[in-house]
C-alpha positions, 0 to 999 in steps of 0.5 A, a space after each residue: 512478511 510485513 504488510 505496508 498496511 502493518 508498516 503504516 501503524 509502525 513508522 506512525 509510532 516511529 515518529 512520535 516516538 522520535 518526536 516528528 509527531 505530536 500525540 493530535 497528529 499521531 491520532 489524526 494519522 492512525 484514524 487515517 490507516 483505520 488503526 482505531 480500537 476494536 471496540 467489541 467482538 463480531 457478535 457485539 458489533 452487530 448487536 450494535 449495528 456498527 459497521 466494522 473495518 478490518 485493518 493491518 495495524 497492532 495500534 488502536 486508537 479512537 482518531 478513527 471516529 473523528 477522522 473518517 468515522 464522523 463524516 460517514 456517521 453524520 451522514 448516515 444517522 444511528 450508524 456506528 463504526 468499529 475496527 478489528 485490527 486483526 488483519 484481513 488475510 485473504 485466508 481469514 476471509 475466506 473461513 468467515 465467509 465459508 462458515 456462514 458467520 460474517 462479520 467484517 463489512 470492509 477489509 483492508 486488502 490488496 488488488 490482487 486478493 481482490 480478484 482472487 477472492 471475486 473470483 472465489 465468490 468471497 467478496 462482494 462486487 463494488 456497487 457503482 451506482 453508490 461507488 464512484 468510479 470518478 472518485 479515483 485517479 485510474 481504472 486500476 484504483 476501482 476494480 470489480 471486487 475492490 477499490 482504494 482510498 490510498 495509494 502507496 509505490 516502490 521506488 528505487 533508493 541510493 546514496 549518493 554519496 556513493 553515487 556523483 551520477 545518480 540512477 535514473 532507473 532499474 536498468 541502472 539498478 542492475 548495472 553493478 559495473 557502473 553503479 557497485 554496490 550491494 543492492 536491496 529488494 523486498 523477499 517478495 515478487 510483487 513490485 520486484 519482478 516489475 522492476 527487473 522487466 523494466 531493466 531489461 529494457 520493457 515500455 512501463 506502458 506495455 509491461 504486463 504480461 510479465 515474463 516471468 522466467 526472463 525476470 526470475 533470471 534477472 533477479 538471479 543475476 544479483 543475488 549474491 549483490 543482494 540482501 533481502 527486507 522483509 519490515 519497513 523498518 528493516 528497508 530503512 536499516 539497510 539503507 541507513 547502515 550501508 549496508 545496501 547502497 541503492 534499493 527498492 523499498 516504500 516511498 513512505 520509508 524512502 520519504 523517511 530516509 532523505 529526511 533523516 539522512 539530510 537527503 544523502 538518500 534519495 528516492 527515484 520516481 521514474 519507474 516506481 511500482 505505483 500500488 493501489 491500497 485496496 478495500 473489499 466488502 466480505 461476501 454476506 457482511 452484515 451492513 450491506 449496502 451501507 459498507 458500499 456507502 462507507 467506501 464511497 464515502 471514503 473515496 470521496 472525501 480528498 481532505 482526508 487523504 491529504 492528511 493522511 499524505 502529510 502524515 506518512 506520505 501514503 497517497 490520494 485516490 481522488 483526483 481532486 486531492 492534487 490541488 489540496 496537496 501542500 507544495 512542500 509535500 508534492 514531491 513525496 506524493 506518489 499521485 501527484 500527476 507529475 510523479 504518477 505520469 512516469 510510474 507504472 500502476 500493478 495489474 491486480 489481475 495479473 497478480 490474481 492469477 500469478 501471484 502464488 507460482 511467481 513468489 514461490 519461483 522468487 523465494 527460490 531463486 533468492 536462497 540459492 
């Protein structure tokens, strides 16, 4: 399964390729997604105290350096950065942290594996007398094991061609008598399962906890009027062929699709799944408290995830980022107060205890 960390490096390549993006731009945007060249081994990183990042990309490039690298290192002389762009499952952590050789000072994660892994003594808690809680836009972008220097959010797509009167929200999703047509859902519950509590008619203010059998049951209702994606690029197929005629997918492949589609696919804030893209520190990395000020450092700074926003449309934590943002990129901006005010943000912690059973329910009710 397709991590949006994984999809970020894809769609960057997507559009250079297509030639949305220049090769400056292109670096610039991949050092923003920390898919910069793994620049050595654990052992070699730490013979030359570099601080190394574990991030979801197959692309290396040297952006990184210059894009975050060089702030933090101009401020912390004689300390160097590196990437492994191996991926920092939740597993791989675990055996590096295990076996006593830990390599890695931050991790590319999620809210809820941040909770998991606090939980299971893996990860470091964030220091927040180096980290500033003021730095991001919510209490659900600073957690106890982890915090977010990005922001992306599931939202509902459609073709409007299909549709003169548009969906305003997923109880429209689910209403296959007004609104026919085969509907598109990620093969996985996180962000799915919120969705479908809404359409039954919960508060976004009051949507946690999830019940999971009552929305387990709403899934079932349009599996046969469903086809499932597992890639962003696959999301974009589906949509883009006809095969699906409304979805719920990534706003940054939502972004993509209005524009090649000359808006004839549209995106839907109203009820989107606004998710924090979370960075924990492995219990025992080698860096220490410099891997604390790194984050901080990462949190801090709002150009660069205004750039990173330009690029591929992944949001800005820090509060301060809205008034850098372009006019003509606030509407695909998911932090953008007017498009964060009628999102609901993931609760990490009760991903953190649910995630395993819940996915696994979900994986049965869509095969049937």
């Amino acid at each position: 399964m397709q991590t949006f960390q994984q999809d970020c490096v894809e769609l960057a390549w997507q559009q250079h390729r297509r030639g949305r993006v220049g090769r400056r731009g292109l670096l610039a945007g991949l050092a923003a997604l920390g898919a910069t060249p793994w620049l050595g081994s654990g052992a070699e990183a730490q013979a030359a105290r570099e601080l190394v990042m574990v991030n979801w990309g197959g692309v290396a490039n040297d952006g990184f350096g210059r894009f975050y690298g060089a702030p933090f290192t101009a401020e912390h002389p004689g300390v160097k950065t590196a990437q492994d762009s191996t991926g920092p499952s939740a597993g791989r952590i675990r055996s590096m942290v295990e076996s006593g050789r830990t390599t890695w000072d931050l991790c590319d994660s999620s809210a809820s594996s941040s909770i998991v892994l606090g939980r299971a003594n893996l990860a470091t808690k964030i220091d927040y007398s180096i980290v500033n809680r003021a730095d991001v836009i919510g209490p659900g972008f600073a957690l106890e094991y982890g915090a977010a220097p990005y922001s992306f959010s599931s939202v509902l797509v459609y073709d409007s061609a299909k549709f003169p009167t548009p969906p305003q929200n997923w109880a429209d999703f689910w209403d296959l008598r007004r609104f026919p047509g085969t509907r598109l859902l990620r093969k996985d519950a996180v962000a799915v399962l919120e969705a479908a509590q809404m359409s039954l008619g919960r508060a976004p203010a009051s949507l946690y906890p999830l019940d999971v059998a009552a929305c387990l049951k709403r899934v079932g209702e349009i599996r046969r009027s469903s086809v499932y994606w597992a890639s962003g690029s696959e999301s974009e197929q589906f949509m883009r062929t006809g095969e699906a005629v409304m979805g719920q997918i990534w706003h940054t492949r939502a972004k993509v699709l209005e524009q090649e589609t000359n808006g004839r696919i549209k995106a839907v804030w109203n009820q989107g799944i606004l998710q924090p893209g979370i960075f924990v520190i492995p219990r025992g990395n080698p860096g220490g408290e410099l891997a604390q000020r790194w984050l901080a450092s990462m949190l801090a700074k709002p150009e660069p995830q205004v750039q990173l926003l330009g690029f591929l449309g992944n949001g800005p934590t820090n509060p301060k980022a809205a008034a850098l943002v372009p006019a003509e990129l606030k509407r695909f901006n998911p932090t953008e107060p007017a498009n964060a005010a009628v999102q609901v943000v993931v609760n990490g912690e009760w991903w953190g205890d649910n995630y395993q059973n819940a996915n696994a329910e979900m994986m049965d009710t869509i095969s049937g």
